[in-house]
Rosetta silent file (secondary structure, phi, psi, omega in degrees, C-alpha in Angstrom):
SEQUENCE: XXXXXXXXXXXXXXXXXXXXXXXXXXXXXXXXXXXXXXXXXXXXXXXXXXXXXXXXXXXXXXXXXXXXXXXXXXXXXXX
SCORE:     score description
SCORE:     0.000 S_00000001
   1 L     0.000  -48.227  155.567   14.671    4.484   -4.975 S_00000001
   2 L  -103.857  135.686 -164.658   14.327    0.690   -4.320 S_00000001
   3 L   -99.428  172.844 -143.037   16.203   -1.756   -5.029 S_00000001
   4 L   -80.438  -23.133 -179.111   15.539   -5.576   -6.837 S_00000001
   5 L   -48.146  -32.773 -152.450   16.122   -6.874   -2.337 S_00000001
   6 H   -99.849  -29.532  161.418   13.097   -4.795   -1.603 S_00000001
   7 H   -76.516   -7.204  159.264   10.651   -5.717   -4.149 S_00000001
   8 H   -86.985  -34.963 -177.826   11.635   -9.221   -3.368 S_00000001
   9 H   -62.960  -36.113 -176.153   11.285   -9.271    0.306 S_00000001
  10 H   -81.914   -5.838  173.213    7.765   -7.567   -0.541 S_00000001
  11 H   -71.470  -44.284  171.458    7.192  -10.372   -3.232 S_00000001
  12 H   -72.480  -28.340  169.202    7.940  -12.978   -0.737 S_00000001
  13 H   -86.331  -43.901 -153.161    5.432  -11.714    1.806 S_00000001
  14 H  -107.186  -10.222 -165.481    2.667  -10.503   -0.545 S_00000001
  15 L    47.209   25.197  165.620    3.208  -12.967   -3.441 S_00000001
  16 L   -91.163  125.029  177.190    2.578   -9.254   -5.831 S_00000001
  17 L   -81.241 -168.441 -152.315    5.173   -8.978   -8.249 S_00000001
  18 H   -99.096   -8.339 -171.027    7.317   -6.165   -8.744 S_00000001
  19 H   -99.052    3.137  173.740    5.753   -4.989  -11.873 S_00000001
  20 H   -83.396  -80.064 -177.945    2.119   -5.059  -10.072 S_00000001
  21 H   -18.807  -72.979  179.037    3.740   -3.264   -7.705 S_00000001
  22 H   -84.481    6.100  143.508    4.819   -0.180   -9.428 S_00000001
  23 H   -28.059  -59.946 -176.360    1.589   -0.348  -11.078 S_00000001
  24 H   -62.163  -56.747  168.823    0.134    0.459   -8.045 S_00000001
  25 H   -40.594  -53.427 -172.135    2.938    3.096   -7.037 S_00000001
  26 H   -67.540  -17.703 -173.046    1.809    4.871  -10.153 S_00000001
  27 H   -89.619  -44.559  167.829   -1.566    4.743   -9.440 S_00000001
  28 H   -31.159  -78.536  177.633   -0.754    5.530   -5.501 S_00000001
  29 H   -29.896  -52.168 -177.026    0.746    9.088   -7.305 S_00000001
  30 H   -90.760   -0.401  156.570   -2.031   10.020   -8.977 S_00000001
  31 L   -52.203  121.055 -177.794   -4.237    9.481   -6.213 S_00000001
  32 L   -87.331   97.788 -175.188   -5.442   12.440   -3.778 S_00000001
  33 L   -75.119   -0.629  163.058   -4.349   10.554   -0.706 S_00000001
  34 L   -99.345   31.646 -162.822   -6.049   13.080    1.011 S_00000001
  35 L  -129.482  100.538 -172.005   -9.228   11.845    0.258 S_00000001
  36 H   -23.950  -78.257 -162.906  -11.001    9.419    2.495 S_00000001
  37 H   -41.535  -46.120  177.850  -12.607    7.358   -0.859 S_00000001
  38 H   -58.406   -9.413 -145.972   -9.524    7.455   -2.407 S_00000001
  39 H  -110.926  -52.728 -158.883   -7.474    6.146    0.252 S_00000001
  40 H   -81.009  -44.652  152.810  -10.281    3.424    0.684 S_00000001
  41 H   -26.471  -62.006 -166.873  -10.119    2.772   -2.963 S_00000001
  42 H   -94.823   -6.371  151.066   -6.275    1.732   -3.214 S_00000001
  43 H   -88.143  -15.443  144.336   -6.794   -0.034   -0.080 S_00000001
  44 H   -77.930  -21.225  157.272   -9.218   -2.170   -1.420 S_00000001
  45 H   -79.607  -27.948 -173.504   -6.956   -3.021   -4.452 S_00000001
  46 H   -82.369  -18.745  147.473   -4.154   -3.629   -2.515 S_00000001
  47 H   -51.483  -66.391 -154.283   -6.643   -6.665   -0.583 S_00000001
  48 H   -55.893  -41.917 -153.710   -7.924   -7.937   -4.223 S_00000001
  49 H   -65.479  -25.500 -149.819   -3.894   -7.691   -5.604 S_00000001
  50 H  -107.991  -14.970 -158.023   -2.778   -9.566   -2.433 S_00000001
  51 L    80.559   -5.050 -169.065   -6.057  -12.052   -1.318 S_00000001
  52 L  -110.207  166.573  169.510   -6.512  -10.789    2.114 S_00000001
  53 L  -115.512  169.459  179.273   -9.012   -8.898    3.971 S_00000001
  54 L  -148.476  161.770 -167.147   -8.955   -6.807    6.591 S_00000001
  55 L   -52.724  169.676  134.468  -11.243   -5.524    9.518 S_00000001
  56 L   -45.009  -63.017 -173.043  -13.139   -2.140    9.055 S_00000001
  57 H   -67.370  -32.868  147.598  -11.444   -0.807   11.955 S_00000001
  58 H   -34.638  -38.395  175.857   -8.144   -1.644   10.542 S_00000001
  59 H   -83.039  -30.757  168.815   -9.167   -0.079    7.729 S_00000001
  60 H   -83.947  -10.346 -172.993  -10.086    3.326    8.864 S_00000001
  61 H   -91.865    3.698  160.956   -7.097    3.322   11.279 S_00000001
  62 H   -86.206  -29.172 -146.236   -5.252    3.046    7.859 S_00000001
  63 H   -86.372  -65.676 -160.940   -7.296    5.604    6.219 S_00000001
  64 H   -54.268  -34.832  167.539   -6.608    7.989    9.594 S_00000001
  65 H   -66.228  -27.191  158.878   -2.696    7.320    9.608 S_00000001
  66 H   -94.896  -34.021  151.521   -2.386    8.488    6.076 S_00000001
  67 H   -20.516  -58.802 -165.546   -5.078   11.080    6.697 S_00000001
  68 L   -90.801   -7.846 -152.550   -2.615   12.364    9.322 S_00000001
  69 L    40.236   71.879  161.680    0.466   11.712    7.332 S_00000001
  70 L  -100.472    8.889  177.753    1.922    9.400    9.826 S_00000001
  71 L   -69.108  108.874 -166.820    3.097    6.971    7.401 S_00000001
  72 L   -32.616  134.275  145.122    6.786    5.621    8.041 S_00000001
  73 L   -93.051   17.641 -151.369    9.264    7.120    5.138 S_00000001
  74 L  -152.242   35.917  152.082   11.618    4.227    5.230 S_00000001
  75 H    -6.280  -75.479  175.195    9.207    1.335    3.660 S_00000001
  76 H   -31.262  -55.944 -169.575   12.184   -0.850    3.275 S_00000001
  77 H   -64.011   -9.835 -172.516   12.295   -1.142    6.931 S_00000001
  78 H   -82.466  -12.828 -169.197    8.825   -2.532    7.327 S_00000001
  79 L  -120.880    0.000    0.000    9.973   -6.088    5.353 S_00000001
């Protein structure tokens, strides 16, 4: 689905390598993304994998935007 450009460009922004990465994607899968905690969960690993933090309200307007499934389907385009 993605190719070695796209896990670099997200390597180069996030300093997470690619095999961290589809760590996560696997974990992302088995996750009930419809589930506030869960949601909140894999958004707090994806701070610890990367170092940053982020607001609360940043964080629930990610929570609500997956919530709603308003999440772009074209990744690649975000890096």
């Amino acid at each position: 689905m993605f190719n070695d450009n796209f896990f670099k460009k997200v390597e180069n922004k996030t300093n997470v390598n690619k095999d961290t990465i589809l760590s996560l994607a696997n974990k992302l899968q088995e996750s009930n993304l419809k589930d506030e905690k869960a949601i909140k969960e894999v958004i707090e690993n994806i701070c610890s994998l990367t170092g940053k933090t982020i607001s609360k309200e940043k964080e629930q307007k990610i929570i609500n935007t997956i919530l709603k499934d308003n999440v772009p389907k074209n990744l690649d385009k975000l890096f």
